[in-house]
N, C-alpha and C positions, 0 to 999 in steps of 0.2 A: 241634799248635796252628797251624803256618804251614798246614794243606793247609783247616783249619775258619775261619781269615782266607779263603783264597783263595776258597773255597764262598761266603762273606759277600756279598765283596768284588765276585764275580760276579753274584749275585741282584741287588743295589743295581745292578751297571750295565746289568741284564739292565732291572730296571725303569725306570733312566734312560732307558733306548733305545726301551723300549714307550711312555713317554710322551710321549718325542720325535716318535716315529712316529704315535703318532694324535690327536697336537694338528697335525701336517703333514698330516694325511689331512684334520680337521675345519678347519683354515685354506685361506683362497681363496689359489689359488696364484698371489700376485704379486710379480713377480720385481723387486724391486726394481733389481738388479744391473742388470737388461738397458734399463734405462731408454733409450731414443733406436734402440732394435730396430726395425727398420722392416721392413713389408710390401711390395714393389714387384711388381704385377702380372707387367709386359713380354710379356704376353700379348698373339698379334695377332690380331685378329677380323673381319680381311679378308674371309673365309671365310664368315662366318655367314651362315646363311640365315634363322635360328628365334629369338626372344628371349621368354621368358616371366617373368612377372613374380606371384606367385602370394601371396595373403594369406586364410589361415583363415577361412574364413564370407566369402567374398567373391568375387566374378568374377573369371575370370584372366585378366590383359591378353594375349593372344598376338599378337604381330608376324611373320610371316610373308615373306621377299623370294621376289617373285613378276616375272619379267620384269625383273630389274635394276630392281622400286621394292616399296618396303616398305607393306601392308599391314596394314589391323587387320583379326585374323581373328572379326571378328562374322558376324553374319546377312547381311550385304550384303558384308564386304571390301572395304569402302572406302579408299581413298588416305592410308595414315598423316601425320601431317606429318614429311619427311622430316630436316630439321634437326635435329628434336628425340631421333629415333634415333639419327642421326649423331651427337649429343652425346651419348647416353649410353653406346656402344661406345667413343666416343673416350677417354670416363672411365675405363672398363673396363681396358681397354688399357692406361691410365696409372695406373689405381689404386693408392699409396699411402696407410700408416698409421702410426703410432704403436703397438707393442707394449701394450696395456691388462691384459693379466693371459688367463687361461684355467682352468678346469675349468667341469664341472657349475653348480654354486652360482655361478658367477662369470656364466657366460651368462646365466642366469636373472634375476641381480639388474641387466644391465645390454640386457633386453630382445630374449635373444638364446636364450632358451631353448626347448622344443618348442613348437608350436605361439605363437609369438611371432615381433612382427617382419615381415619380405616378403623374400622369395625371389626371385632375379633368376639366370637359369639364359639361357644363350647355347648352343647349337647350331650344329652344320654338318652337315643331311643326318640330323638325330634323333641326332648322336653330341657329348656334352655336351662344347663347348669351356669353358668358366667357370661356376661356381657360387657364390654368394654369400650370405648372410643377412645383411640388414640392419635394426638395431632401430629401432622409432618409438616409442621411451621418451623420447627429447626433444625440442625442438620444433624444425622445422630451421634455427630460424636459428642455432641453439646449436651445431651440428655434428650429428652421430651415430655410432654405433659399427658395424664391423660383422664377421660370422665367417667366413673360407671354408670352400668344404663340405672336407672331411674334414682339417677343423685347429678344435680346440677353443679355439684363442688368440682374443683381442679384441683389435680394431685400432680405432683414431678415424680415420672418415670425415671428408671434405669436406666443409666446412661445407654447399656448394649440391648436396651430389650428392641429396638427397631430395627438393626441388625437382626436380632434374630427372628425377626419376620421377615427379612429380606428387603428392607430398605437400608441404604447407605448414606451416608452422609456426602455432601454433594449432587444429589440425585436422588434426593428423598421424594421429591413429591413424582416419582415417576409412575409409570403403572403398577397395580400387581405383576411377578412376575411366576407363574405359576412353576416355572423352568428351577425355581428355586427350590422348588422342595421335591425333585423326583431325584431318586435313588441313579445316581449317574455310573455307578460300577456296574458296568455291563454284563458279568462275568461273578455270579454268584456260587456257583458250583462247588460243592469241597469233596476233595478226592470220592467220601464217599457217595456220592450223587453221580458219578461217573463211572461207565462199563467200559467205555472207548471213544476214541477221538481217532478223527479222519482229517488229517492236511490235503489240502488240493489249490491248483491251480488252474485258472480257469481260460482256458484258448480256446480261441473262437467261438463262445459261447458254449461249450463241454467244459465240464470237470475231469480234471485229471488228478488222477490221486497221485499223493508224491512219497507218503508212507504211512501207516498208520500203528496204532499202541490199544493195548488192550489188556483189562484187567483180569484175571485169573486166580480163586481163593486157592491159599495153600495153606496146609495143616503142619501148625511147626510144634514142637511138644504142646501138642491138643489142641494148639489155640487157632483160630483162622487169620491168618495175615493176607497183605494186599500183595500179591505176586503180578505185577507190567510186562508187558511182554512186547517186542518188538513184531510184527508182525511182516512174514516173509515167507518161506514153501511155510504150506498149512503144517506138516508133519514135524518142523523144526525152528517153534518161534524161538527167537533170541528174549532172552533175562536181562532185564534195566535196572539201573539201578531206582530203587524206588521212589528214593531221596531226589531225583531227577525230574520225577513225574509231580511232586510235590510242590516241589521249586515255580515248577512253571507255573500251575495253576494258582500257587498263592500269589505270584508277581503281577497274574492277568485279576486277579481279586480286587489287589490294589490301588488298579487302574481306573483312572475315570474320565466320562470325557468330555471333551470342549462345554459341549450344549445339545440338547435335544429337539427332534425336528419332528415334525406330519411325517410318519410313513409313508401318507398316499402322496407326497408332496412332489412334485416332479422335478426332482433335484439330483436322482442317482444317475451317475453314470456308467458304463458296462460294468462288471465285476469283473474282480483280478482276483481275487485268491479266497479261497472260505476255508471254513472248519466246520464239521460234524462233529456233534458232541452226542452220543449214544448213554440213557442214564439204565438203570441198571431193569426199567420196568421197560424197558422198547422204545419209550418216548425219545425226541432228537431236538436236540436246541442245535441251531445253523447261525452260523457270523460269515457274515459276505460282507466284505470290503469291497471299496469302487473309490475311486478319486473322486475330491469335488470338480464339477465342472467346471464354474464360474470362481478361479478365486487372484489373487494378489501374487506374482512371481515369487513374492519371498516367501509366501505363504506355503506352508506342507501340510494341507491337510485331507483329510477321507473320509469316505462318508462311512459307517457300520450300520446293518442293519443286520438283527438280531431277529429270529422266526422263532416259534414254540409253536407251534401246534397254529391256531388263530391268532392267534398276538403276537402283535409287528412293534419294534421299537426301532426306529432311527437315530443314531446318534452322530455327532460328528467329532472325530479322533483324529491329535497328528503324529506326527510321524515317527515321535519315542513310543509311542502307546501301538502302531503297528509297527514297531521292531519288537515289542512282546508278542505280539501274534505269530510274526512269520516264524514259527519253528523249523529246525530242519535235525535228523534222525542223531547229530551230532549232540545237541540241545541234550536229551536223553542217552543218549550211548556211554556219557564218558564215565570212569570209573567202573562201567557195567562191566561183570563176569561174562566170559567170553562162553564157559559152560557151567553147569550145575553141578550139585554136590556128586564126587563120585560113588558114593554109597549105593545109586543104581546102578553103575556102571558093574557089567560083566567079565570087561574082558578090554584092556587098553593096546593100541598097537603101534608103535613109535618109529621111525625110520629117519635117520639122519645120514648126511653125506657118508660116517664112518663106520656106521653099523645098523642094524635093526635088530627090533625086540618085541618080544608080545607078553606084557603082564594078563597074568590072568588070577581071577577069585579063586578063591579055596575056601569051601564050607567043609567043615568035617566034627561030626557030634554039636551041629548050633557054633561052634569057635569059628568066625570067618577073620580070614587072612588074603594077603595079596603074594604072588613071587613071580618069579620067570618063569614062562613056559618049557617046559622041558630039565626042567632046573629041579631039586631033589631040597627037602634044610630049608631050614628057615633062615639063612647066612643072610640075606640080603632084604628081608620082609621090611626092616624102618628103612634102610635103603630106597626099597619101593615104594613105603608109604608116601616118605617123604620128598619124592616125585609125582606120588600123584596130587597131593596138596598140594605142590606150587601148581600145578596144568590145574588144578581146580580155583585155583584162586590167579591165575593168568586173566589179567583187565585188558580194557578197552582203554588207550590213553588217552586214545579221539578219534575221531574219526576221518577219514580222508576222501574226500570226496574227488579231489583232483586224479585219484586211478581209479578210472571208471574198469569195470571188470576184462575188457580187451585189452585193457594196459595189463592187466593182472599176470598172463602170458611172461613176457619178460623178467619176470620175478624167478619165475621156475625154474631156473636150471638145477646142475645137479647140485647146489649149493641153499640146498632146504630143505626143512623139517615136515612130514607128514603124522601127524595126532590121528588116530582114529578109536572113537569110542562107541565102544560095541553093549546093549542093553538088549531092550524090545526093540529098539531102531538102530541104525550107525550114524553118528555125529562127526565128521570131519574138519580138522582144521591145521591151514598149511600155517608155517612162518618160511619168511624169506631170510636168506642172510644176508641179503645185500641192505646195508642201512642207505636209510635216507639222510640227507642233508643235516636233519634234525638231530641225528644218532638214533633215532627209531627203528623200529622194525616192522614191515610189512607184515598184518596176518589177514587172513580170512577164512572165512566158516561156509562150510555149502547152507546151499538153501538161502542164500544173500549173497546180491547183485553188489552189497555193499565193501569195502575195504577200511581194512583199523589200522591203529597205531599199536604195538607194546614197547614197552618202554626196554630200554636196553639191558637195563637191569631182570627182568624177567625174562627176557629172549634168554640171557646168559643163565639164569638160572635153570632153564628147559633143557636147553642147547648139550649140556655139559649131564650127559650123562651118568651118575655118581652108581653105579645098582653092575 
């Protein structure tokens, strides 16, 4: 009787234990016990060279470090934006989660299953440093969950880490977009990368230059600074200010654009205006704009296309980002010194409606002075100094484009100023006394087609011969 109990007694636990056993097989294994389990990378990815980012029926982002800067590895291998990698190694590195459960059925219902989800695989040299899967079963501002490779467990990501691979909430499960991580500031250059720049515009398929600037070292107590020069007769470039040249380039840095396109793509329309950008080894980086052909009335936008040598970048820009581009000689001019320090100068010649005058240098034992020509005594030396320092420091207040140099004529009667400064060359420059509208003053300088403003307050200082 006891050994036909024991027989009983066993079958009932034998099937206790089978039921147990595959209701634990058929149940998702979540552990409730381990609640506050955490995943902590501490992974370092110093190392990496290689980042790939991979999603089913879709393009694989691969990033590439190439010369100490990271790369998208498309058709061109353009300049990734480098921030935006940096942020997501640094993730990496730091990634923690929350324990969420693991098996089979468990990945699957939390978008973590084969063929689900994107892939994010780090490298150093083709040898996998981190492996990751992460679902786009929610939207990212919800958080997401995600699996490392060879652990079945689920963890809850960072709320912004899908973002920073370039999914969005609302449109997460969309494609890779590889557009997301290329470097979209077109316009890398810093002053010192740059010898000279060419404006033009382009009619009828010619370039027409419209003016150009150019760099020149100069030696200021010993040191080499950036000396710009306006560029006009060879024998007499005009001095800009340099703060001018600065400005622009960092505002065209700033810039970024719409979206990038296939260079070979058949979308450009004629070109309307470029820039040469000459760097200081002969090499030229070229930006040609063109309208889009195909776009929406309310829409202002153009295409860019950027050349260096063999590498074509396409991008497309609207219409505040080409109002940075189109420079024009006023952009640069204003504040500029109209001439350079007199300290070359030889010999200055002045002629106004009421009189004329000719200062001239006096070296005598090394002691250099300035006086009137024909004039005896040092009676009137600060006198003179302090006429040539204001014509040395005589600005550009802007420039005027509306008197083209045939209008220039009507300025001249006998009611104006002639400068003439005499070195190894002569430098000439007229003021008008007739003001403009403004209270300005007409001037110009030879060797430019161009016409300025000076401000009334310096006309008057010139004007008023105190010596």
């Amino acid at each position: 009787m006891k050994i036909r109990h024991l027989v009983i007694l066993s079958v009932i636990f034998i099937l206790i234990l089978s039921v147990t056993i595959f209701k634990a097989i058929r149940r998702p294994h979540i552990i409730q016990s381990q609640e506050g389990v955490v995943f902590k990378s501490n992974q370092s990815l110093d190392s990496a060279t290689e980042i790939k980012i991979l999603k089913k029926d879709s393009e694989t982002v691969r990033l590439v470090k190439l010369n100490g800067e990271w790369r998208v590895m498309n058709r061109w291998q353009v300049k990734a934006n480098q921030a935006k990698v940096k942020q997501v190694i640094e993730s990496l590195e730091g990634l923690n989660g929350e324990f969420r459960g693991s098996g089979e059925s468990v990945l699957t219902d939390f978008g973590l299953g084969q063929n689900q989800g994107i892939q994010i695989q780090v490298f150093q040299n083709q040898q996998e440093l981190m492996g990751i899967n992460v679902s786009l079963k929610l939207p990212a501002e919800s958080g997401s969950f995600f699996s490392p490779d060879q652990d079945r467990s689920i963890y809850a990501a960072p709320v912004d880490f899908l973002r920073q691979v370039g999914f969005y909430g609302g449109d997460a499960a969309r494609n890779l977009d590889v557009d997301f991580w290329i470097e979209k500031s077109f316009f890398n250059l810093k002053p010192i990368d740059v010898a000279r720049m060419e404006f033009q515009k382009i009619e009828k398929g010619e370039p027409a230059s419209i003016f150009s600037i150019s760099k020149a070292d100069s030696k200021v107590s010993g040191l080499t600074v950036d000396e710009w020069l306006l560029e006009g007769d060879e024998q007499f470039p005009f001095h800009i200010g340099t703060e001018n040249v600065y400005h622009y380039l960092g505002v065209l840095r700033a810039e970024k654009a719409d979206r990038i396109l296939d260079p070979e793509a058949n979308q450009l329309g004629a070109f309307k205006w470029q820039l040469n950008v000459t760097k200081p080894d002969g090499r030229m980086v070229r930006f040609q704009i063109a309208p889009v052909t195909e776009q929406q009335p309310a829409d202002k936008l153009f295409n860019l296309l950027v050349t260096e040598g063999e590498n074509h970048q396409l991008f497309i820009i609207n219409d505040s980002v080409l109002k940075s581009f189109e420079a024009n000689p006023e952009d640069f001019l204003s504040n500029s010194p109209l001439v350079e320090e007199f300290k070359a100068w030889q010999s200055v010649f002045i002629r106004t409606p009421e009189r004329a005058v000719k200062l001239i240098k006096k070296d005598e034992d090394g002691k250099v002075s300035w006086g009137i020509d024909g004039q005896n005594g040092e009676e009137n030396s600060e006198a003179v100094l302090s006429l040539l320092n204001r014509i040395q420091h005589l600005k550009v207040s802007r420039y005027l484009p509306e008197l083209e140099e045939k209008k220039w004529l009507k300025f001249l009667d006998d009611n104006w100023m002639h400068i003439e400064l005499q070195d190894d060359s002569v430098i000439q420059i007229n003021l008008s006394s007739k003001a403009l509208p403004s209270g300005e003053f007409p001037a110009k300088r030879d060797g430019f087609s161009l016409m300025f403003a000076v401000s009334e307050t310096q006309y008057k200082e010139i004007i008023d011969l105190k010596i």
